[in-house]
N, C-alpha and C positions, 0 to 999 in steps of 0.2 A: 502508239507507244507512249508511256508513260513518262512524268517528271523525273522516275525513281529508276526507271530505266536507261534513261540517256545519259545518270550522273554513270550509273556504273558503267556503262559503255563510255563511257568518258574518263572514266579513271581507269579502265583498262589499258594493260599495255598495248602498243603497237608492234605488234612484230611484222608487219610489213614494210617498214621502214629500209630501204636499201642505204647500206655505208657508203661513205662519199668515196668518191674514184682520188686514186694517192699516182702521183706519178716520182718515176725513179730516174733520175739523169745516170746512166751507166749499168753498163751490162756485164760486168766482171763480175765473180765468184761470189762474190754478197749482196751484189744488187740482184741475180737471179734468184738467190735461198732467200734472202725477205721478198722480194717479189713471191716466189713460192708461198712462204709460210701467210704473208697477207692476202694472196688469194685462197688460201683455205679456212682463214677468220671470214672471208665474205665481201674483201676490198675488192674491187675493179683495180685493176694496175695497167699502169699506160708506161711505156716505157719512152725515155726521151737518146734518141743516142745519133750519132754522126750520121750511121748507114741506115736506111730504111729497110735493109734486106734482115728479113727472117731468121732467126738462127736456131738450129734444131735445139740449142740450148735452153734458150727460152719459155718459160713457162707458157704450155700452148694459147689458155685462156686469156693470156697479158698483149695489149696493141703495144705497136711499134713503131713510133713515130720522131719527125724530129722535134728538135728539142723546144722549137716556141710555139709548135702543137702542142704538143706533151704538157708544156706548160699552161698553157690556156684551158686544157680541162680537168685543172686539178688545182685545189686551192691547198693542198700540200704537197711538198716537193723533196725528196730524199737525195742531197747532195752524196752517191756512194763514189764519187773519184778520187783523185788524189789533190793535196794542195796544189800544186804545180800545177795543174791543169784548170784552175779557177779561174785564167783569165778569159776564156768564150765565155763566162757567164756575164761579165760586164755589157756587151752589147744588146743583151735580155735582160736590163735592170728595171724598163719601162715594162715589159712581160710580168716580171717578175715580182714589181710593186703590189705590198700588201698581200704578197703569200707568205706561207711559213715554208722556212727552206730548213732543213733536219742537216745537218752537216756530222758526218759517223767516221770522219776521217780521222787516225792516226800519224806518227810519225815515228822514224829512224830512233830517235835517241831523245832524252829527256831535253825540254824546254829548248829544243832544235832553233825556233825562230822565238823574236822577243815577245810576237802576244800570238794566242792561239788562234790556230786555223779558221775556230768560228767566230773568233772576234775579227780576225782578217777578211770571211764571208762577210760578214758586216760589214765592211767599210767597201767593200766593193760593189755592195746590193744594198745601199741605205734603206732604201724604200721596203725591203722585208724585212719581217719577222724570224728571225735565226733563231732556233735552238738545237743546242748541242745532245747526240742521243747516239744510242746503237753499238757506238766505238768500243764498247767492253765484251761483246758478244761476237763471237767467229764465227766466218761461214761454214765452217766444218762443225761446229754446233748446230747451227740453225737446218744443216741439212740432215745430220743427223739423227737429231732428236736427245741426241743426249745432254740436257741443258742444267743438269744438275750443279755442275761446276761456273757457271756462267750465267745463270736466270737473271742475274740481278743490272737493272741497265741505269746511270745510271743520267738523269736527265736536268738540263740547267737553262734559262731564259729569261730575257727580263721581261717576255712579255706574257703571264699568266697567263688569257688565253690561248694562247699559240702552243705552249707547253702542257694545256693540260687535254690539247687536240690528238701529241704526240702521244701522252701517256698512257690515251686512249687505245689508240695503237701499241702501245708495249705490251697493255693488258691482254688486247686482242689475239695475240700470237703466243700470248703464255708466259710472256717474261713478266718480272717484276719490276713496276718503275720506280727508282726514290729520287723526289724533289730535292736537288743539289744549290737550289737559287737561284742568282744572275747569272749571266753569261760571266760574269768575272772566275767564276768558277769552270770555264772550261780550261782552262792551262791545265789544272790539278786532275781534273777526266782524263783531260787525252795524256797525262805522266802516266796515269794508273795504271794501265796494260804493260808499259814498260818498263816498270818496276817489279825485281826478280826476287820475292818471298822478304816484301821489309822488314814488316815485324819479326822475320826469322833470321836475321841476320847476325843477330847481336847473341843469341842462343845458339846457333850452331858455332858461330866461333868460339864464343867461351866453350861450348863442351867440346871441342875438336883441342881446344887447350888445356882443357883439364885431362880428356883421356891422354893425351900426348904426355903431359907430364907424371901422370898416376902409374903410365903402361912403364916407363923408364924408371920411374922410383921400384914397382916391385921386382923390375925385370933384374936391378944392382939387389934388392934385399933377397927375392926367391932363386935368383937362377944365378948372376956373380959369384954373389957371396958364398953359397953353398961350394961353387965349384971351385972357388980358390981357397976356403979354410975346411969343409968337411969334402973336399974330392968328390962330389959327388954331381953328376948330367943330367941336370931337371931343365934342362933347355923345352923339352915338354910342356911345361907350363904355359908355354907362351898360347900354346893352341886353346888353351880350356879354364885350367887353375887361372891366369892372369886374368882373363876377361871377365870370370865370373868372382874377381877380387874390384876390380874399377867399375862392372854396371853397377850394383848395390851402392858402392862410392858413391858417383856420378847423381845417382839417382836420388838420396839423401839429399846430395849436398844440391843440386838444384832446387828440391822442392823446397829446402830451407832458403834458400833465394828467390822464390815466391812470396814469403814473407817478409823476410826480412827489406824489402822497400816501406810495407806497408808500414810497421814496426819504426824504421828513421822516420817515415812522414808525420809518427804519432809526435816523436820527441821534437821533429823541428815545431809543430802545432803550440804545444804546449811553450816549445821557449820563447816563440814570439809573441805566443798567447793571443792571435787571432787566425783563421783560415782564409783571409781575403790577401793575401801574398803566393805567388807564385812561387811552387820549388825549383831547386836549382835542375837545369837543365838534363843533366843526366839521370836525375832520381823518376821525370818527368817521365822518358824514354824507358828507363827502368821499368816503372810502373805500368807503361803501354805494352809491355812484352811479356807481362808476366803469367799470358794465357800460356803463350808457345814455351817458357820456359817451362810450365810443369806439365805440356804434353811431351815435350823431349826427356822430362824427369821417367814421366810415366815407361816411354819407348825403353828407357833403361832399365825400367823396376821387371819389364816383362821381360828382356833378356835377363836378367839374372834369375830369373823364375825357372825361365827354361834350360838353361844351364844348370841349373842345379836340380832339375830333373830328371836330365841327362847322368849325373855322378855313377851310381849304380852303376851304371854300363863299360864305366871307361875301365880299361886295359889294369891300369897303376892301380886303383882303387880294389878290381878283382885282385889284383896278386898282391897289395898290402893284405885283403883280407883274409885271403887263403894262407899265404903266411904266417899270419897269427892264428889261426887255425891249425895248421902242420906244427906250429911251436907249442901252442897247448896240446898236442895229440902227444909228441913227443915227450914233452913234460910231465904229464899224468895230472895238468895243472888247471882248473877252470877260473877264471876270475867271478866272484859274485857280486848282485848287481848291486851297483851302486845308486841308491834312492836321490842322492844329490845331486849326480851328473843325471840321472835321470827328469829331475825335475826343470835344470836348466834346460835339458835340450827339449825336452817340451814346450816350457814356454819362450824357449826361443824362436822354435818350430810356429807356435800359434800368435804371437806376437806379429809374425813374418807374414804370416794368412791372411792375418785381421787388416794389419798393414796394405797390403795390398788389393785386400779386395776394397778398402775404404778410396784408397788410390787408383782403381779403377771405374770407382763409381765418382768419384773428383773430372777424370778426365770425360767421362757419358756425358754428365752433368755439362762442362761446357761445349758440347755442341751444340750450334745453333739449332739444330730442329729441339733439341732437350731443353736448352737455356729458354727459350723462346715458348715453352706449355707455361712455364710456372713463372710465380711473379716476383717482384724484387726481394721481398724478405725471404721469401723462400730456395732464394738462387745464392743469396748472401750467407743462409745459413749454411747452404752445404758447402760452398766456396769457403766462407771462414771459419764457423764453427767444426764441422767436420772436417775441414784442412788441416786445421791445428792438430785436432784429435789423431789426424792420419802420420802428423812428423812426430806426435809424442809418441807411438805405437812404433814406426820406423826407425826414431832414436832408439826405444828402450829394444828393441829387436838386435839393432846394434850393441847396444853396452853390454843385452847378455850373450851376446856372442864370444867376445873378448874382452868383458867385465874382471875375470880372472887374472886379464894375462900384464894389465896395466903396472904392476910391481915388480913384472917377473924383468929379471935383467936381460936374462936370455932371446926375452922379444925385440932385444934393442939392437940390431945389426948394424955394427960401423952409426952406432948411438944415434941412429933412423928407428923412430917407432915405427909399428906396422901402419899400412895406411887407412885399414878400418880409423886409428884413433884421431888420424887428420883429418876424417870426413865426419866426423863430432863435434867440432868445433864449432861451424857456425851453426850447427840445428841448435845445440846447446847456448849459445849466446840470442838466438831470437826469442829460446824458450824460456830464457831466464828473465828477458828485458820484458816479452811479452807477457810474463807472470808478476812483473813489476809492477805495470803499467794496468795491470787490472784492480790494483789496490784503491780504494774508494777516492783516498787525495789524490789519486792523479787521474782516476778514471771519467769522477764526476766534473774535473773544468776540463777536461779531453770532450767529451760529452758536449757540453755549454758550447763549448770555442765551436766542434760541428755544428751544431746548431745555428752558429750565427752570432754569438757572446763573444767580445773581443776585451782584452787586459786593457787594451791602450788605442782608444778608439779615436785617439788623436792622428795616426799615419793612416787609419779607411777614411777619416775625412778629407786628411790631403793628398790622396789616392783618388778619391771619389772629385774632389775637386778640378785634378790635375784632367782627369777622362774629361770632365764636361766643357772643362775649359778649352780641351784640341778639339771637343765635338762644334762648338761655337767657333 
């Protein structure tokens, strides 16, 4: 054999290499599905548990031993029990010296005890290697298969090697692992499971308070009013006419609340005239929600879509039009067409289209398999540039809708406009501030200040002072 042989044979992979034996302290519902899923990546699995006895549960290929066996053939160790039961591990701390123990436990309720469970394994097993892992992924996932919703694990340790042993492991069974840091970051891991849709908190109340008060405002202008001055029982509305009067609302006016953060962040920029200052806390929050506010915008633009697909069909609509039908049959009278109404209702019609299919392609756009192909400038354009585009097309859908009716006295019931003109307001005020603000004097030191150009670069020195001095 040759020089030039033994190099390639030498830089050939090994796949004979067998993966190191991982043992699991605990034989409950997650320690058997990763047990499972690791003996199908090619792990040997030892199981560590009280009883020595077999249990049909058990993945057949996995040993079952106790638990300072268990430990001894395995230089990683998957803590699946509960907090409370971490004290047998104390007595195995000499066993257990200079392994990596994976601690995947959870808790009750948020920041339960003062430091986390895997900082608590810590202090109880000085001598290992602890990293925090697993805790966001269910066994009802892992036995499933369906890990779509839960791929992502997510992993923290302060000791590199030990962590990227595990990650090794996360890879192996299919998940995704992201480097979370030090163990100081396990408090904020083991919250995350137990917090119930955060970012969506702030967007469903506000829209459970805006339809609440939209559905009441038309319910006194369309269905009251009617029946205490024209006599007339449109209590009807509330099924159909009302809802498909508030999505379109709702739906405007959140996605001009999409903007409208970005919009205050320009003017506060510009008045401090540097970006190295933190916004005030709620614009902060604001800004962190402002995906799920215009997926909730979206979910209302598509009921109003389909609502008003529906029209044709309902009951009122057939016998208003058969009506006026029977009355020009009657009258020997046709009305002809009018090219004006004809032209509003077209481009009100395609206004509405454009509108939304642009607003449909906003909400594609930020999913993460979508966000995630394309690259910053091109995720920023469709987000801002065509966002914009998308509220000027949905106001002007709006204005010609009821562009008409703004003089008319008659739209003003108990001197309540209708609520199309209340849901103009604020797209109108982003549009107007944001059409400000692209003027060259304010765009060009807006510009600057991002980049890192500060007016008064006197407060990032003693900004920058004050950090170094508490780092010392």
């Amino acid at each position: 054999m040759n020089k030039n042989s033994s190099n390639m044979m030498a830089l050939a992979p090994n796949t004979s290499n067998k993966r190191e034996t991982v043992c699991i302290f605990g034989t409950g519902d997650f320690g058997r599905a990763l047990g499972y899923k690791m003996l199908q990546a090619g792990y040997p699995v030892v199981y560590g548990s009280r009883s020595r006895q077999t249990s049909s549960l058990i993945p057949k290929d996995a040993e079952v031993l106790s638990h300072t066996e268990a430990a001894q053939k395995a230089a990683i160790i998957i803590i699946a029990i509960q907090r409370q039961h971490y004290n047998f591990l104390t007595p195995l701390a000499e066993v257990l010296h200079g392994k990596v123990l994976v601690d995947i436990s959870n808790n009750l309720k948020l920041n339960q005890y003062p430091e986390s469970n895997a900082e608590y394994l810590a202090q109880l097993v000085p001598g290992a290697k602890v990293v925090k892992a697993f805790n966001t992924v269910s066994a009802w996932a892992l036995q499933s298969g369906t890990l779509d919703a839960s791929r992502q694990v997510f992993v923290c340790g302060d000791d590199m090697e030990a962590k990227q042993m595990v990650m090794d492991i996360v890879r192996a069974v299919g998940l995704t692992p992201l480097d979370q840091g030090s163990l100081l970051a396990a408090q904020e891991i083991e919250n995350y499971p137990l917090q119930l849709f955060p970012m969506w908190k702030f967007p469903i109340l506000l829209s459970l308070g805006l339809v609440t008060f939209f559905f009441f405002y038309c319910l006194t202008r369309d269905v009251i009013y009617t029946y205490i001055y024209e006599k007339k029982n449109f209590s009807f509305f509330i099924a159909i006419s009302i809802p498909n009067r508030i999505c379109p609302i709702l739906a405007l006016t959140l996605l001009s609340l999409v903007y409208l953060p970005g919009v205050l962040a320009a003017i506060i920029q510009l008045y401090r005239g540097t970006k190295y200052r933190r916004f005030p806390d709620w614009l902060d929050k604001w800004m962190l929600c402002r995906k799920q506010l215009g997926l909730v915008a979206l979910a209302f633009a598509f009921l109003h879509a389909v609502y008003t697909l529906i029209i044709p069909i309902r009951s009122f609509v057939r016998w208003r039009i058969s009506s006026q039908t029977i009355s020009q049959a009657l009258n020997n009278k046709t009305e002809p067409l009018d090219i004006t109404n004809a032209w509003i209702s077209d481009s009100y019609l395609a206004l509405g289209i454009l509108g939304f299919f642009l607003f449909v392609l906003l909400g594609i756009t930020s999913l993460p398999s979508v966000s995630n192909s394309v690259n910053w400038r091109e995720f920023r354009f469709v987000q801002s540039k065509l966002g914009y585009l998308t509220l000027i097309l949905c106001t002007a859908h709006t204005l010609v809708y009821g562009g008409k009716w703004f003089l008319s006295p008659s739209s003003y019931r108990w001197y309540l406009p209708s609520a199309y003109m209340l849901s103009l307001i604020v797209p109108c005020i982003v549009l107007v501030v944001k059409f400000v603000l692209i003027f060259p004097c304010l765009d060009k030191p807006l510009t600057r200040i991002r980049q890192g150009w500060e007016r008064n670069p006197q407060y990032s020195e003693q900004s920058n002072y004050i950090i170094n001095k508490s780092a010392v």
